[in-house]
TISE-991907 format. One line per 2 residues: number of its first residue (from 1); their letters; for each residue z, y, x of N, C-alpha, C. Coordinates in steps of 0.02 Angstrom, whole numbers, plus 50000, padded with zeros to 5 digits. Each point is the difference from the previous one (the first is absolute). Layout:
<rs>
NUM	A	Z Y X Z Y X Z Y X | ...
</rs>
This chain:
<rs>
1	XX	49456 51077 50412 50041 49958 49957 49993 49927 50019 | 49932 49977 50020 49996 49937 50017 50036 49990 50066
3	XX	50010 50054 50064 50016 49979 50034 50094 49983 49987 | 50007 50035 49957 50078 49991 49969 50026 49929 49982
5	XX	49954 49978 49962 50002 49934 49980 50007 49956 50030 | 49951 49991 50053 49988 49944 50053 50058 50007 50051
7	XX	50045 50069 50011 50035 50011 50050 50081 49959 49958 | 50001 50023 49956 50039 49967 49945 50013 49928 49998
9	XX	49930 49974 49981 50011 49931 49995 50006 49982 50076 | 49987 50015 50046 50014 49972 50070 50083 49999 50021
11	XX	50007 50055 49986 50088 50014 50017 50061 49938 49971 | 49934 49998 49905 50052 49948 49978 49992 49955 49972
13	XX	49964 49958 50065 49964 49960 49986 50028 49920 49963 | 50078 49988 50038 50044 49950 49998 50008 50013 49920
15	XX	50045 50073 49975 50017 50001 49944 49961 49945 49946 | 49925 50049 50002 49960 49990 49962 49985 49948 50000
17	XX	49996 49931 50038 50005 49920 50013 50057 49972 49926 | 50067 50030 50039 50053 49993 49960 50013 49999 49930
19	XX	49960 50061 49990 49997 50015 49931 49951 49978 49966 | 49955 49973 50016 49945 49962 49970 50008 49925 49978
21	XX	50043 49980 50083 50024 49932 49972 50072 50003 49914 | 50035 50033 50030 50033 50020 49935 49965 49991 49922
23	XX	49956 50066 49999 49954 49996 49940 49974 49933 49997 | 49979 49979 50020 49966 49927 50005 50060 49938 49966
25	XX	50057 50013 50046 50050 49946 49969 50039 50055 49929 | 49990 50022 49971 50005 50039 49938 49949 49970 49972
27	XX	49954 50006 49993 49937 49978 49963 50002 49926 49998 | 50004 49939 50031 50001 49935 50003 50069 49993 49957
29	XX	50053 50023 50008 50052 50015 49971 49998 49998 49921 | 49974 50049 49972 49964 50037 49957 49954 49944 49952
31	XX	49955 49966 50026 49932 49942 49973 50049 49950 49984 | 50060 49992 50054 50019 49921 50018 50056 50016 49914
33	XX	50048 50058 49988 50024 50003 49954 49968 49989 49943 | 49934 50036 49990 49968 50003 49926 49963 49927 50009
35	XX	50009 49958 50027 49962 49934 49998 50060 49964 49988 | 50054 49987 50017 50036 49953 49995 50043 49970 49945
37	XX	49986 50063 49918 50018 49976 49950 49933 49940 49978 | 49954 50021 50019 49934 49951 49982 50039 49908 50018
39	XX	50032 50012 50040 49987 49929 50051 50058 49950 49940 | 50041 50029 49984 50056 49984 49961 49973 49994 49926
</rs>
């Protein structure tokens, strides 16, 4: 099973870049909304 994994994440490896940065700009996204009634 582990070797499944590692063969996995190698294949897709770009995706998984992609999609992380994504989640990431979702989440900053996300903080930057629930903060910005504060500022006002």
């Amino acid at each position: 099973m582990s070797t499944e994994i590692k063969s996995i994440l190698q294949n897709s490896k770009a995706n998984l870049v992609s999609d992380m940065i994504g989640a990431l700009s979702l989440v900053v996204i996300l903080v930057g909304g629930l903060h910005l009634p504060g500022l006002f």
